[in-house]
TIPALO-254425 format. One record per residue (C-alpha): residue number from 1; residue in one letter; z, y, x. Coordinates in steps of 0.02 Angstrom, whole numbers. Layout:
N
+-----+-----+--------+--------+--------+
:   n : res :      w :      v :      u :
+-----+-----+--------+--------+--------+
: NUM :   A :      Z :      Y :      X :
...
+-----+-----+--------+--------+--------+
***
This chain:
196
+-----+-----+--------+--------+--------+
:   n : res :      w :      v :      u :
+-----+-----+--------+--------+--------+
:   1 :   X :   -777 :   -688 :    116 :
:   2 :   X :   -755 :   -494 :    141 :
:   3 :   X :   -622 :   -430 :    265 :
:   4 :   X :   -498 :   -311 :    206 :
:   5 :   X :   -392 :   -231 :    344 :
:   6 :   X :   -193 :   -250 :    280 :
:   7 :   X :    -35 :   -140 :    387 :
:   8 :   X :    106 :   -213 :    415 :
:   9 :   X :    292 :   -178 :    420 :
:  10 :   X :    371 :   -169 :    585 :
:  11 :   X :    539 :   -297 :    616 :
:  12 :   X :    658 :   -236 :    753 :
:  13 :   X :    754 :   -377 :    845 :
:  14 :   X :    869 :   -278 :    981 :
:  15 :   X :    962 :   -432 :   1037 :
:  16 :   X :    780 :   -480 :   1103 :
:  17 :   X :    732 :   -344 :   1140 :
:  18 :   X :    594 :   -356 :   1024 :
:  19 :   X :    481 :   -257 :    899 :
:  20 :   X :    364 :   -372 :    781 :
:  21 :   X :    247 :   -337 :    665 :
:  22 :   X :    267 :   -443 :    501 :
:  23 :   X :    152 :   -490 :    350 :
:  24 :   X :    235 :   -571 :    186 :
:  25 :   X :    145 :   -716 :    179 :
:  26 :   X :    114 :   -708 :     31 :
:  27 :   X :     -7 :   -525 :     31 :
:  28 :   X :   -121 :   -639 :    146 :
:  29 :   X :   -107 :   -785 :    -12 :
:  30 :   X :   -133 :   -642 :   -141 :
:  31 :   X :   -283 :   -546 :    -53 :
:  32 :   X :   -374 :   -738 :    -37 :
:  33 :   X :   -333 :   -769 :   -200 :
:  34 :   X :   -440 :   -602 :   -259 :
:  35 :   X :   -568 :   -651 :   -143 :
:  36 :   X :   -541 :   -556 :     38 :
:  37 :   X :   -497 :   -614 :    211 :
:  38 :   X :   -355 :   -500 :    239 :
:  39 :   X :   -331 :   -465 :    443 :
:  40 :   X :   -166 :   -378 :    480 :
:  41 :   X :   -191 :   -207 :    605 :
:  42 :   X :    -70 :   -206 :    735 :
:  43 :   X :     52 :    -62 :    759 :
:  44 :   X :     42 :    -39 :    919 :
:  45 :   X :   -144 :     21 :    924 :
:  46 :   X :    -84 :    181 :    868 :
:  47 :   X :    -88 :    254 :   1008 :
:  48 :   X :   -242 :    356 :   1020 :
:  49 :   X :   -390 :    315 :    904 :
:  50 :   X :   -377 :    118 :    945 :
:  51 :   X :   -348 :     92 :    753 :
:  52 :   X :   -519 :    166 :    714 :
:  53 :   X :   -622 :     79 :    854 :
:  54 :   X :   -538 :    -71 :    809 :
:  55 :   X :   -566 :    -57 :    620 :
:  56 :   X :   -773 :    -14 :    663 :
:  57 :   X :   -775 :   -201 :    733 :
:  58 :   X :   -700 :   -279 :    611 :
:  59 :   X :   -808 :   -175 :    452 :
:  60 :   X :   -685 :   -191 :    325 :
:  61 :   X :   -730 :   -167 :    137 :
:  62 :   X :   -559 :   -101 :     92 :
:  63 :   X :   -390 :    -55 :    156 :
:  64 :   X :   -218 :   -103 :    120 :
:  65 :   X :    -67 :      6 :    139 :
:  66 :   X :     84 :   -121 :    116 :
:  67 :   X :    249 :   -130 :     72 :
:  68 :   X :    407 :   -125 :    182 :
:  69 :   X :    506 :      0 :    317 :
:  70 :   X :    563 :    168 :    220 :
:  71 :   X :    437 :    307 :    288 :
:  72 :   X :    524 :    373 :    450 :
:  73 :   X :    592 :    247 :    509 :
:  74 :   X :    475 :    170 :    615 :
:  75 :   X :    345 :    298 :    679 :
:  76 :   X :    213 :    186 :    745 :
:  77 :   X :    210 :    122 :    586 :
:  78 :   X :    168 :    289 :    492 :
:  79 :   X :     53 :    333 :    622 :
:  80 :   X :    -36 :    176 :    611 :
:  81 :   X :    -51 :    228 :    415 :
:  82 :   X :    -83 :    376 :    446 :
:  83 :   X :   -227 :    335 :    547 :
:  84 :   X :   -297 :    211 :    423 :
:  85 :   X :   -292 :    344 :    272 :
:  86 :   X :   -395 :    442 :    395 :
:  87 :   X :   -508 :    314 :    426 :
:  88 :   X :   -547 :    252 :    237 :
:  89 :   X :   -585 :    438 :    202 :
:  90 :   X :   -706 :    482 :    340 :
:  91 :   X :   -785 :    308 :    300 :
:  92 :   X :   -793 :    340 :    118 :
:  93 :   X :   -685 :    148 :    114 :
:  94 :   X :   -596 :     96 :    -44 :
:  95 :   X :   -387 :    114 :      8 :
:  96 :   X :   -248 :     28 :    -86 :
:  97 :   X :    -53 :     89 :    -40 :
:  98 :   X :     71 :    -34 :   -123 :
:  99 :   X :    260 :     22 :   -138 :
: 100 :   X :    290 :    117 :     25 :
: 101 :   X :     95 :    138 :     57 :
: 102 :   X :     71 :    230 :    -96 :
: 103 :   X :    232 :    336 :    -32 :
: 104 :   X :    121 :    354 :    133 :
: 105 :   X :    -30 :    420 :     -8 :
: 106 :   X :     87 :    557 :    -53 :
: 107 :   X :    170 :    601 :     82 :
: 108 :   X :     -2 :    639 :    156 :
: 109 :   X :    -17 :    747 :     16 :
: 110 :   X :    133 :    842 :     36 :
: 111 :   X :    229 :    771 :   -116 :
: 112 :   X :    408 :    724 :    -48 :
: 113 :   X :    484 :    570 :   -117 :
: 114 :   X :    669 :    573 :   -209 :
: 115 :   X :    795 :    420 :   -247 :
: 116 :   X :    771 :    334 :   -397 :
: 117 :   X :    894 :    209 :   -475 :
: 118 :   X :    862 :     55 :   -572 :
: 119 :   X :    720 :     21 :   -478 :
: 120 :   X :    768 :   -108 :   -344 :
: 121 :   X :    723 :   -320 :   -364 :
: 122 :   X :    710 :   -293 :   -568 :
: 123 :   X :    564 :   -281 :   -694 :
: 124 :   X :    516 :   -156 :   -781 :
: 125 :   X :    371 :    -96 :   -899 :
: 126 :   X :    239 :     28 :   -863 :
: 127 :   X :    121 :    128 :   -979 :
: 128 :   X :    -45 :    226 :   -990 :
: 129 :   X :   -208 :    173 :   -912 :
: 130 :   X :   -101 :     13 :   -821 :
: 131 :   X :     23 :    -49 :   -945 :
: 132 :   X :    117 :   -225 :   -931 :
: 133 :   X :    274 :   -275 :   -848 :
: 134 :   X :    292 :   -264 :   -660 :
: 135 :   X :    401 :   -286 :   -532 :
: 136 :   X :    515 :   -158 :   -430 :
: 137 :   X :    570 :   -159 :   -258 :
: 138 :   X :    570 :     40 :   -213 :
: 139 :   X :    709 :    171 :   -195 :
: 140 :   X :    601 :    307 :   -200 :
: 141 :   X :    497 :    375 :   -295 :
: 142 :   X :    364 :    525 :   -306 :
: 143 :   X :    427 :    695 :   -359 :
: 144 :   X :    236 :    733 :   -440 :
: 145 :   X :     74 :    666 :   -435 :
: 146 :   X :    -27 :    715 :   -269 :
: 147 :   X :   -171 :    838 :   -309 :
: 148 :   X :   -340 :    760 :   -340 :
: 149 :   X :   -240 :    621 :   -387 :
: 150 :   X :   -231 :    548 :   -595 :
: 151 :   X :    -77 :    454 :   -651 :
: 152 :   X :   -117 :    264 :   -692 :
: 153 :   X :     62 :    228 :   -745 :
: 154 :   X :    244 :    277 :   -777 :
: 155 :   X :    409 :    164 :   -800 :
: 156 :   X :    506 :    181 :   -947 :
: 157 :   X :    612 :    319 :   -877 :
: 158 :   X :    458 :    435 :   -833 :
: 159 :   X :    437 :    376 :   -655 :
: 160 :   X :    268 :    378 :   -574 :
: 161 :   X :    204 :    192 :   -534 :
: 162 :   X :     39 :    196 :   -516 :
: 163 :   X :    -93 :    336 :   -471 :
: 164 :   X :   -301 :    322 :   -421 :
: 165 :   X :   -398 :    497 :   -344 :
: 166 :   X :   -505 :    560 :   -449 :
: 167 :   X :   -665 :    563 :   -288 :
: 168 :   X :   -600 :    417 :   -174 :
: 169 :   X :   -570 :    253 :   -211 :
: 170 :   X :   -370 :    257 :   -171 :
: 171 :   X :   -256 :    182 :   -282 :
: 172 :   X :    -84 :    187 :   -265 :
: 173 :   X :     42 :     21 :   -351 :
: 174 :   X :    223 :     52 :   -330 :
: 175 :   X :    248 :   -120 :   -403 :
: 176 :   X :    222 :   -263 :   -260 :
: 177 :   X :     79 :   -399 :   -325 :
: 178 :   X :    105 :   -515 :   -202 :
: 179 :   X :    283 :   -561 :   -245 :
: 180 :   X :    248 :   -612 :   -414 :
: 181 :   X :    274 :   -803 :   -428 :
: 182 :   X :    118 :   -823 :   -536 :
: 183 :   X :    -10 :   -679 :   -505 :
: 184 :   X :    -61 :   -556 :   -616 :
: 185 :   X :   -251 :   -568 :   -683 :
: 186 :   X :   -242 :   -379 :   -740 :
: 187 :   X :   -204 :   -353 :   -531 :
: 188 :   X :   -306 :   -481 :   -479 :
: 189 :   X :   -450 :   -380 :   -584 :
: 190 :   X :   -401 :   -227 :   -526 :
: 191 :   X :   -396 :   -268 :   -322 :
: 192 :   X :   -575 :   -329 :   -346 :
: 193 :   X :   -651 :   -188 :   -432 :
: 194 :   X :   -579 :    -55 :   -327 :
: 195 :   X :   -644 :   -168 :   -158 :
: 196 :   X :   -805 :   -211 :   -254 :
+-----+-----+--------+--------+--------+
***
């Protein structure tokens, strides 16, 4: 099975004194189910260029940008993303944000991110090169499309949900896969081509 490298939201427990890292369970079920071992990358190797060395040992054949923690609030998390998006680029490695990693996607491209309403634990439809129903978990959204980017998708009400770069193989999802009781074939199929 090929090994696809998955962030991870950080959970802060004070009264413990505590900072974890935490996977939904079910991304790990999701990524299996489309054929990958997914390993979640500590946050803490962020400091430095740990990420990278550790990401050369483990080779990879794609890159997940999850879903969780608004961007700013936890810094070792961005950087940790940060550090990935600069990794799947200088190793030419197929990258997919979901939700708040394809906020990370733009926000490395300079496109800030604005409120959006309606779009929190709801479904919605999407249209243009992805149409269907999804799911919605996201208060923000993108202002534009990143340059060098193409829009896959847009909500009902206009809003960008899906984009792919027109040289890498990046895709962005702002719908989350994973928490869909039954999974999606059309994601399913898209997961594996991208990592293919």
């Amino acid at each position: 099975m090929k090994i696809v490298a998955v962030s991870q939201r950080v959970d802060v427990y004070p009264e413990r004194n505590e900072r974890r890292d935490a996977l939904d369970q079910n991304m790990s079920i999701w990524l299996h189910a489309a054929g990958f071992l997914p390993f979640p990358v500590p946050n803490r190797l962020a400091f430095g260029e740990e990420v990278s060395g550790w990401l050369d040992v483990l080779q990879p054949v794609g890159l997940v940008l999850s879903g969780g923690n608004d961007i700013g609030t936890v810094r070792d998390r961005d950087f940790t993303e940060e550090l990935m998006m600069r990794y799947a680029e200088q190793c030419n490695l197929p990258l997919l944000g979901i939700g708040r990693g394809m906020q990370m996607i733009a926000r490395a491209n300079l496109i800030r991110l604005k409120s959006v309403n309606g779009h929190i634990g709801g479904y919605h439809t999407v249209q243009g090169e992805i149409s269907g129903t999804v799911n919605s978990y996201h208060q923000f959204c993108l202002e534009d499309c990143p340059p060098d980017f193409r829009v896959l998708a847009r909500s009902e009400d206009g809003v960008i949900e899906a984009i792919r770069h027109d040289g890498l193989r990046w895709e962005g999802w702002m719908w989350q896969p994973e928490k869909n009781h039954e999974f999606d074939p059309g994601d399913i199929g898209r997961v594996r081509a991208l990592f293919a």
